[in-house]
N, C-alpha and C positions, 0 to 999 in steps of 0.2 A: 251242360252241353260242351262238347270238344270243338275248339278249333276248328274252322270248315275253311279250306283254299280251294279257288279254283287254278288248273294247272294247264299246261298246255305242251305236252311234248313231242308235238307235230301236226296233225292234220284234224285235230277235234280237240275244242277244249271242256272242262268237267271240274266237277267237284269233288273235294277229299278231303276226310278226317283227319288231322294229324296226328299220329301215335305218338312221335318224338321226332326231336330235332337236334342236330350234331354242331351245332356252334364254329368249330373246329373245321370240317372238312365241307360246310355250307352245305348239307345236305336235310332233308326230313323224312324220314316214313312217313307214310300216311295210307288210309285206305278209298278205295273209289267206292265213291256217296251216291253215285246213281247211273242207269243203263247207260251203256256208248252207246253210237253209230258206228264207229269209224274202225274201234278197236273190240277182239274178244276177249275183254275183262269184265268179267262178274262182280257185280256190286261186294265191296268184303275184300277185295282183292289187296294185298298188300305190296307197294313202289317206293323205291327211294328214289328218288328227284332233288335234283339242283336249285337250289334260290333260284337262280337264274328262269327257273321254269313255272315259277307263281305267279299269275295275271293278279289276282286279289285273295282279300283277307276278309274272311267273316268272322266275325267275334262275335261270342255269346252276348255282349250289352247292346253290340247291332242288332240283334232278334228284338223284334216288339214282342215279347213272351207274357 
């Protein structure tokens, strides 16, 4: 399982995949993990986003799997 963040870059926050992360210019891809309200992005959808814009961190050993 990848990496799950949830993010918040205004007015709703959500969950996202991470595809990579840019160390360098504090940045991550990632994809949105489930429906909005607020905004029209489709689950799948690919964003680059700021540190700055990560509420939390889910890790695969945080899953009771």
């Amino acid at each position: 399982f990848p990496v799950t963040i949830k993010i918040c870059p205004g007015q709703e926050r959500f969950w996202c995949s991470v595809l990579s992360v840019d160390r360098d210019n504090r940045t991550i891809v990632a994809s949105v993990a489930n429906r909005l309200i607020h905004y029209d992005l489709p689950v799948g959808t690919e964003l680059e986003i700021g540190y700055d814009n990560v509420y939390d961190i889910l890790k695969p050993e945080d899953m009771n799997l």
